[in-house]
N, C-alpha and C positions, 0 to 999 in steps of 0.2 A: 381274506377272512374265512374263505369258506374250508382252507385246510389248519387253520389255528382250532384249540377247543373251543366248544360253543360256551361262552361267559353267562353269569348267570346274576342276578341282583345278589348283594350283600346280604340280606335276610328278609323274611316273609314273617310277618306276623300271620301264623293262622288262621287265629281268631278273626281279625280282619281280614283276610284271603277268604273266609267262606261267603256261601251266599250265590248269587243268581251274577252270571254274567254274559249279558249278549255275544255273539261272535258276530264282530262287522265284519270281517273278510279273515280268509284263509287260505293256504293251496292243503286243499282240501285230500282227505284222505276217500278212499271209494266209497263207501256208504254216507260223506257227506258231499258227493255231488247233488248239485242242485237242490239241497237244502235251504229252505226258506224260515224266518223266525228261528233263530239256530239259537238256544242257551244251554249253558253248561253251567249247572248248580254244583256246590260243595257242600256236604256236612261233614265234623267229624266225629270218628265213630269212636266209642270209648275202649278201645285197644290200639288207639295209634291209626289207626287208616281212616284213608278220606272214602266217602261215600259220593260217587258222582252222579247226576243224573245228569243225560245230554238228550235233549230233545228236539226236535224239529219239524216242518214240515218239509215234504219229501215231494218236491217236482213243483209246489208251486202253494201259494199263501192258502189256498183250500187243500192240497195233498193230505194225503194219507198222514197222521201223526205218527211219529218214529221215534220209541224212546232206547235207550242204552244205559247199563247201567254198569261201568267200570268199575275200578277201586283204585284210588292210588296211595303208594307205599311211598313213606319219606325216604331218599337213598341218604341225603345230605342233613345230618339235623343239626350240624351246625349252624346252618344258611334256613333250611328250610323252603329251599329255591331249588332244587333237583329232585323228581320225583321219578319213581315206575309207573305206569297206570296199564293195570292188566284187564283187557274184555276178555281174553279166553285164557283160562289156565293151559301149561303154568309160565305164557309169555308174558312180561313186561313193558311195555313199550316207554321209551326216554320220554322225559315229561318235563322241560326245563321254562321256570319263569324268570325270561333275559330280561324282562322290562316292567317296570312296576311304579305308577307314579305314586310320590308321596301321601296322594287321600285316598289310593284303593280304587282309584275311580277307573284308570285305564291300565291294560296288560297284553307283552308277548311272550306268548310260549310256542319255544322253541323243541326243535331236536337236533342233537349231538349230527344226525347225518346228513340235515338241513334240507329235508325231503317235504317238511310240512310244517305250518306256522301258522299259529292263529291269533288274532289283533281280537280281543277282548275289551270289552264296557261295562260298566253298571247299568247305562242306560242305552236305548236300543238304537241311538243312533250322536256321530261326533262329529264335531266340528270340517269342513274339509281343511283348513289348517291343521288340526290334531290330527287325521286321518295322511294327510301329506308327511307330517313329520315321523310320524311312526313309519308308515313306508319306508322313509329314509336310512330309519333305524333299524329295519328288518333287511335293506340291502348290505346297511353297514357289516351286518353278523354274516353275509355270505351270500345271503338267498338271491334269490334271482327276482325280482320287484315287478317282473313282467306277469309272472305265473301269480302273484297273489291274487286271489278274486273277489270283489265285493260280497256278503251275504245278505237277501234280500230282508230287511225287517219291515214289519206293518203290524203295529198297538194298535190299540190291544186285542186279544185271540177273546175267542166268546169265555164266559165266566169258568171256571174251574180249568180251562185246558192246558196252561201252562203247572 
């Protein structure tokens, strides 16, 4: 799987794509090692781009708060399942949502070189059968199931911090 293209869900409704979404585990990119309380919020912005914010803490559930604030660009609006999402002008980085259950409630986004992958929630923590099966589904697309790593979540952070 890992030399086929990375597949990507049939279509995304936006409007319900936005919004707050936990990261239960990922193989993480360097500035989210050991991120703790990890979400990545969406708005979108009234010229076509997504507004991300991603936030976290950084080394442990009292760390330093870490926020980021990318942008991502539809590549596919057919689908609305392939994205760019740029932190520093003027890279891109591939932004693909492989996995999308039918109520918005759980999600995998992938990349094309299958370097990082993050298992996304509405809520800050799932099932271990839901959590097993996506595994599966993220070995299925190529990745290596070993490198994925849990992200620590603990609700809720004191009043205004998320």
């Amino acid at each position: 799987a890992a030399s086929q293209p990375m597949p990507t869900v049939e279509y995304v409704d936006l409007d319900r794509f936005m919004g707050e979404w936990f990261v239960i585990a990922n193989i993480p990119t360097s500035i989210e090692e050991g991120a703790h309380n990890a979400v990545e919020s969406y708005r979108r912005s009234g010229d076509g781009k997504i507004e991300t914010t991603f936030t976290f803490r950084e080394g442990g559930f009292d760390g330093k708060r870490k926020t980021y604030n990318p942008v991502g660009y539809i590549r596919d609006k057919r689908t609305n399942a392939e994205w760019g999402m740029q932190f520093v002008w003027p890279f891109r980085a591939d932004y693909r949502i492989v996995h999308l259950d039918d109520d918005y409630q759980v999600t995998i986004i992938g990349r094309e070189k299958r370097d990082h992958v993050w298992i996304m929630a509405r809520e800050p923590e799932i099932t271990p059968e839901q959590y097993d099966a996506l595994l599966d589904r993220v070995a299925a697309l190529g990745y290596d199931r070993s490198e994925v790593q849990r992200v620590p979540q603990s609700w809720p952070e004191p009043q205004g911090e998320r």
